[in-house]
FIKE-952676 format. One record per residue (C-alpha): residue in three letters; x, y, z. Coordinates in steps of 0.2 Angstrom, whole numbers, plus 5000, padded with zeros to 4 digits. Example, Ala and Ser with C-alpha at 12.3 -4.5 7.8 and 13.67 -1.06 7.14 Angstrom:
BEGIN
+-----+------+-------+------+
:   r : east : north :   up :
+-----+------+-------+------+
: ALA : 5062 :  4978 : 5039 :
: SER : 5068 :  4995 : 5036 :
+-----+------+-------+------+
//
This chain:
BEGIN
+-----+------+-------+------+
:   r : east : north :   up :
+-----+------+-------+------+
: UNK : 5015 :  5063 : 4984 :
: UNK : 5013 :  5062 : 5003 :
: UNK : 5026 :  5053 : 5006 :
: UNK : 5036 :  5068 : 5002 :
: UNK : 5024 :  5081 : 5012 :
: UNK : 5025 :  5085 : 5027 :
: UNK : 5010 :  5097 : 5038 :
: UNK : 5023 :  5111 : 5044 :
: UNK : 5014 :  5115 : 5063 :
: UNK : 5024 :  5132 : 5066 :
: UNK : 5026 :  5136 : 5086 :
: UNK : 5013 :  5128 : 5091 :
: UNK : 5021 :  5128 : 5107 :
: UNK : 5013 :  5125 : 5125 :
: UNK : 5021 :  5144 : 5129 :
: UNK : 5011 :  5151 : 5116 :
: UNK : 4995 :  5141 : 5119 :
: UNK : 4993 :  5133 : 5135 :
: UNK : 4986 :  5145 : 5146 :
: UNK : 4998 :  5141 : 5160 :
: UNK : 5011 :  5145 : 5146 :
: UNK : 5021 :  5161 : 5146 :
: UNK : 5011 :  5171 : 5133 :
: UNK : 4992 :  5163 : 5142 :
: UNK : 5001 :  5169 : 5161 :
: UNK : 5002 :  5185 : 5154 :
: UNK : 4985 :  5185 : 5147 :
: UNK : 4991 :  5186 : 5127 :
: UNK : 4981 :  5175 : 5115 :
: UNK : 4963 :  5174 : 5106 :
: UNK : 4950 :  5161 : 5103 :
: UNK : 4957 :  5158 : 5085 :
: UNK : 4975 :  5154 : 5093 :
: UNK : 4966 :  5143 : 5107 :
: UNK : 4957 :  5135 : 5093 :
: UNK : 4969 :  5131 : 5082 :
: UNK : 4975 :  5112 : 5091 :
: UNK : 4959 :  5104 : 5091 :
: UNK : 4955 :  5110 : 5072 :
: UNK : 4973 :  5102 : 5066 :
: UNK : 4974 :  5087 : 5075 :
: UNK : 4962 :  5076 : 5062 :
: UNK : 4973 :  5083 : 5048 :
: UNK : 4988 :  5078 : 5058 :
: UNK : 4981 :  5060 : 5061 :
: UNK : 4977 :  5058 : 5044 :
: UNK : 4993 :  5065 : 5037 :
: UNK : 5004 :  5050 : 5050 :
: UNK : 4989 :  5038 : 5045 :
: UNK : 4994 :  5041 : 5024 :
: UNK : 5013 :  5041 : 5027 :
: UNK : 5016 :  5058 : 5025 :
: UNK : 5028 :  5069 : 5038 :
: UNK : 5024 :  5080 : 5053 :
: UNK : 5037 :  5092 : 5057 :
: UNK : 5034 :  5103 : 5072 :
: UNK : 5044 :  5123 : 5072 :
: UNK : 5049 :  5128 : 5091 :
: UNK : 5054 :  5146 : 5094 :
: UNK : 5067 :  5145 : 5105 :
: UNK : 5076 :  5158 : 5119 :
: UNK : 5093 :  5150 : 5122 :
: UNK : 5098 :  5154 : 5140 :
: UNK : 5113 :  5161 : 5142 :
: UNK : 5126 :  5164 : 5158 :
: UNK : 5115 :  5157 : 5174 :
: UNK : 5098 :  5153 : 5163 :
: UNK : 5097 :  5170 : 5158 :
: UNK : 5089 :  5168 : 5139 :
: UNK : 5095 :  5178 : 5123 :
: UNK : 5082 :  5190 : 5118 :
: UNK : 5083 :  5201 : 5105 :
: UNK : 5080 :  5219 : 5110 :
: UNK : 5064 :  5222 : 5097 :
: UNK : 5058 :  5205 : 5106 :
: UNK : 5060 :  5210 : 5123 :
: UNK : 5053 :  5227 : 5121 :
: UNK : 5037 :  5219 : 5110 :
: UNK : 5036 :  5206 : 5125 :
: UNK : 5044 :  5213 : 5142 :
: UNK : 5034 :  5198 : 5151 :
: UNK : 5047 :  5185 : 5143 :
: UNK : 5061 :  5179 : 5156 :
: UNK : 5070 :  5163 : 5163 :
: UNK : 5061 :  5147 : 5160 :
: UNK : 5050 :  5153 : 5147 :
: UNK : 5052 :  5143 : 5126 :
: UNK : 5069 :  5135 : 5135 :
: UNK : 5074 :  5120 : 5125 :
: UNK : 5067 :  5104 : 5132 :
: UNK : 5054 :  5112 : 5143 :
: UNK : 5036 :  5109 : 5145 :
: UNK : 5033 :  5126 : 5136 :
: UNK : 5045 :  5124 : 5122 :
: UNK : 5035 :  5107 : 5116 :
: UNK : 5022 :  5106 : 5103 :
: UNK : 5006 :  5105 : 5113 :
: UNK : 4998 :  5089 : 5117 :
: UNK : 4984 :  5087 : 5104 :
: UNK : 4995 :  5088 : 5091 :
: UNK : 5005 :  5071 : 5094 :
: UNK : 5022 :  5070 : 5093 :
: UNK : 5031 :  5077 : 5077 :
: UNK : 5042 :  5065 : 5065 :
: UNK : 5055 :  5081 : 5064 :
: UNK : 5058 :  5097 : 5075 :
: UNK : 5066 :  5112 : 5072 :
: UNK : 5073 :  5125 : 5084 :
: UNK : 5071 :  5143 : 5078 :
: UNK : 5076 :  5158 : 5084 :
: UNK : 5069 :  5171 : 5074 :
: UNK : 5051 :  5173 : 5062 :
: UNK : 5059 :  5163 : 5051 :
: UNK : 5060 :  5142 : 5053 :
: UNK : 5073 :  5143 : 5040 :
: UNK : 5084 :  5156 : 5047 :
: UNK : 5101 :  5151 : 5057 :
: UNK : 5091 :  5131 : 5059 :
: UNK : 5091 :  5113 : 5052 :
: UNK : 5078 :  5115 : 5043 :
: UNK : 5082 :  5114 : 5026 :
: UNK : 5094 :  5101 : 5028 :
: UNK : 5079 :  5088 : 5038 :
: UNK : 5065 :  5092 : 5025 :
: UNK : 5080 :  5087 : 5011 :
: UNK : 5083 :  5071 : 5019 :
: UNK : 5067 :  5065 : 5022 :
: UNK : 5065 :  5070 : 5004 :
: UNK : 5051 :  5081 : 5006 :
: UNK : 5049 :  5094 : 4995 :
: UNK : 5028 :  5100 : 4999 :
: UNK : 5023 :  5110 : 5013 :
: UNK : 5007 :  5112 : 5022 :
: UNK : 5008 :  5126 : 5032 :
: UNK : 4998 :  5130 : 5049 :
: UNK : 5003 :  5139 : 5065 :
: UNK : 5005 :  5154 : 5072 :
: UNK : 5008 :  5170 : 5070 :
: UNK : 5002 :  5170 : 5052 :
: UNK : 5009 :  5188 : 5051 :
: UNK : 5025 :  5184 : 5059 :
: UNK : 5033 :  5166 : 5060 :
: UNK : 5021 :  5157 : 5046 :
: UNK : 5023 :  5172 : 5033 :
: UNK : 5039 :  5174 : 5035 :
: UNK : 5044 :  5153 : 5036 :
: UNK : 5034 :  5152 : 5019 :
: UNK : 5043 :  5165 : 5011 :
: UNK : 5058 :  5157 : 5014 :
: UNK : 5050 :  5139 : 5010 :
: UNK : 5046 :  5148 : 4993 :
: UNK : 5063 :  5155 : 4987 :
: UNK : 5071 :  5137 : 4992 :
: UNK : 5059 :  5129 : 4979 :
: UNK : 5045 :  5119 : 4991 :
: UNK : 5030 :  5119 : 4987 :
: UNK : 5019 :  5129 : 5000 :
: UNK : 5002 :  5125 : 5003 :
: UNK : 4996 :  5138 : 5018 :
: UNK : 4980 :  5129 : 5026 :
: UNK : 4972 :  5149 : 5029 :
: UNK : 4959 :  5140 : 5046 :
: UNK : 4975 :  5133 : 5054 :
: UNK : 4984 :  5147 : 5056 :
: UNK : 4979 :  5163 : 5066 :
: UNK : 4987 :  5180 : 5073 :
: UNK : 4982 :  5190 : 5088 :
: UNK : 4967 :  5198 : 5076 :
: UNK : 4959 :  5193 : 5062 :
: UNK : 4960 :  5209 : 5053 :
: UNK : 4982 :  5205 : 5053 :
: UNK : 4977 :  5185 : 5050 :
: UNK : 4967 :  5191 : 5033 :
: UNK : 4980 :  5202 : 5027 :
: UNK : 4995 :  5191 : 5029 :
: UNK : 4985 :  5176 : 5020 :
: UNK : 4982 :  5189 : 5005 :
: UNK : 5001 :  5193 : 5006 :
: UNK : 5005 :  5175 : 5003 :
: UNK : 4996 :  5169 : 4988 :
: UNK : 5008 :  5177 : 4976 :
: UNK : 5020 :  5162 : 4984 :
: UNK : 5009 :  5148 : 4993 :
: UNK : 4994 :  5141 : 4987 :
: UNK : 4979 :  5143 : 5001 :
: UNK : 4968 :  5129 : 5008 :
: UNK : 4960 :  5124 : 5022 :
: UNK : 4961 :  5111 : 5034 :
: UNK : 4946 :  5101 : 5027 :
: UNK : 4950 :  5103 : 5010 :
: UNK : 4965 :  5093 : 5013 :
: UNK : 4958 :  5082 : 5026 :
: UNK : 4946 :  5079 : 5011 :
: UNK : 4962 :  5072 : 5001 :
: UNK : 4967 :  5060 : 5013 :
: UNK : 4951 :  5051 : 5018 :
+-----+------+-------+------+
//
């Protein structure tokens, strides 16, 4: 079965994490986003170590005329410090942060959604995967949406609850009781526990 799972790390971009990243310059994050690298990276080494797949999301601005990026007008008025430079394709910012190795698959997103408008689909089908274990941020945002959406294409979701986070824990419990109707909920040990 591990050969066709893969640990599905959503944005865990150096842009949202790194504090010399576009949301840490503008002082946006929390000690449960900060923590969330270190507490992945054993699962992540186990899941390589057993065969199974990691495949990294990256939200994406795609520049536009002169560098300028696309960014949709709810986004820009949610996050007015956004510019040029900032989750750019093959930047620093828009990679998967060190700790976390490099991914086996990558997909650039452009909404909440990993699945929406990307390559997705099409990659985890190839590789033949059909079991997702599910960490990153925002669980509100990116996580619930990509799992929703992993659900209705018929994978089976496993959300690791400790490897995701949002900007407060209050949104982070909610969105996790939102999603058990369509993902079973672990943790990060639990299924570190399988692997070792």
């Amino acid at each position: 079965m591990i050969a066709e799972t893969a640990l599905l790390l959503c944005d865990l971009q150096n842009d949202f994490i790194h504090p010399n990243g576009a949301y840490g310059r503008a002082g946006l994050g929390n000690a449960d986003i900060a923590a969330l690298p270190a507490r992945i990276a054993p699962l992540a080494e186990a899941v390589r170590a057993n065969g199974g797949w990691i495949v990294s999301t990256h939200f994406t601005l795609v520049p536009g005329r002169n560098g300028a990026p696309f960014i949709s007008p709810h986004l820009q008025k949610l996050r007015p410090f956004l510019t040029q430079g900032d989750f750019t394709p093959g930047s620093w910012g828009h990679a998967i942060v060190d700790e976390l190795g490099r991914p086996d698959l990558a997909a650039e997103k452009v909404a909440f959604s990993a699945f929406y408008m990307s390559r997705l689909e099409w990659m985890l089908t190839r590789a033949g995967i059909r079991h997702l274990w599910v960490c990153g941020i925002v669980t509100n945002g990116g996580v619930a949406s990509t799992v929703r959406d992993a659900h209705v294409r018929d994978f089976h979701v496993t959300v690791l609850e400790d490897g995701c986070a949002a900007f407060d824990r209050t949104t982070h419990d909610t969105a996790i009781a939102a999603l058990r109707p369509v993902a079973e909920i672990s943790s990060v040990a639990q299924k570190l526990a399988e692997l070792v």
